[in-house]
N, C-alpha and C positions, 0 to 999 in steps of 0.2 A: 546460384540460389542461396548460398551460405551468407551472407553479407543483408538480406532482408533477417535471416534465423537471428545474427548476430545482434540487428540493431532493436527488433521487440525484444529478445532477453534483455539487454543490456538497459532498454529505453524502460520496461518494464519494471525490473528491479531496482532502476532506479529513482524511478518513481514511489517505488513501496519506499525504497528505503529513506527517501526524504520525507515521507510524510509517517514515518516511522520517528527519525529523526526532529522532526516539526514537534508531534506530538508528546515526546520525552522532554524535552526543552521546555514546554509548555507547564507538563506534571511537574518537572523537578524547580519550577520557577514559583510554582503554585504550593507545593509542598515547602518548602524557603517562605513562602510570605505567609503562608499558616502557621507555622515554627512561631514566627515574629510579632504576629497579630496581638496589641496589647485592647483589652476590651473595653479600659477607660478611656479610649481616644474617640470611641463612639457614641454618638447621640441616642440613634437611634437603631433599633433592629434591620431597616430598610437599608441603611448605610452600608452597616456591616454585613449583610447580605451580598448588597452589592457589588463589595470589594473582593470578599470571598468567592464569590462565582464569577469574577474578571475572566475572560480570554478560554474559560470552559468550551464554548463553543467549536473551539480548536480541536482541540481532543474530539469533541463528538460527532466533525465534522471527518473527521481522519479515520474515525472508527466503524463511521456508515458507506464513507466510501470506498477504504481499501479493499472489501471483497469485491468490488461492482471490478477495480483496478484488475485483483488479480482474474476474475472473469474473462474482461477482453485479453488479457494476455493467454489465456486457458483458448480461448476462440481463435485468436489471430494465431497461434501455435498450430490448432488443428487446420485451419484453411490452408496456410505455407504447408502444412503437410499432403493434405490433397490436392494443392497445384503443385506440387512435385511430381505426386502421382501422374498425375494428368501430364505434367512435359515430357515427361522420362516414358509413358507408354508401356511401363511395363514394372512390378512392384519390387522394390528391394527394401530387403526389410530392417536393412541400415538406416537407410533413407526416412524410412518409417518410425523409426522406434528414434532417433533421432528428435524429431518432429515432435514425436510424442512427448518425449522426455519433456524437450522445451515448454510442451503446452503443462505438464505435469508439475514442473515445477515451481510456476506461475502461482498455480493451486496450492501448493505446498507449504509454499511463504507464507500466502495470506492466510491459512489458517492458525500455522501454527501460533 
């Protein structure tokens, strides 16, 4: 039963951690072309709007979904913890607090 624990942690955080990654890349590419931004190459307000808010959506989209991410890892951590329960017949609380941990720290990530 160790090797299901392994692959939500693993599959988990690594998901947080590319859309972690996604989204820095994004800000630090965005932040570099506002540094650069010269105003007399614009016509218009609409323009420069537009260029300014490029690929924002990334970031927003990273921001609203990583807690839903760390959620299902918070749920799929407590289910593996009570089908443990359930095969084993009987409560150890290694087993438990194990399980926990996992679901816990799912939660942990995404907020901070």
């Amino acid at each position: 039963m160790e090797s299901p624990k392994e692959y939500v942690d693993y599959g988990i955080m690594g998901v947080l951690g590319f859309m972690s990654f996604l989204a820095l890349t994004v800000a630090i590419e965005r932040y570099l072309f506002i540094r650069s931004v010269n105003l007399k190459n614009y016509n218009s307000r609409a323009l420069l709007e537009k260029d300014l808010t490029k690929r924002l959506y990334i970031i927003a989209t990273v921001a609203s979904n990583a807690p839903y991410v760390g959620l299902l890892g918070t749920v799929i951590g407590i289910l593996l913890t009570f089908y443990t329960i359930g095969q084993k017949g009987f409560v150890n609380t290694k087993e438990i607090m194990v399980g926990l941990a996992l679901a816990l720290k799912a939660t942990a990530l995404v907020l901070s």
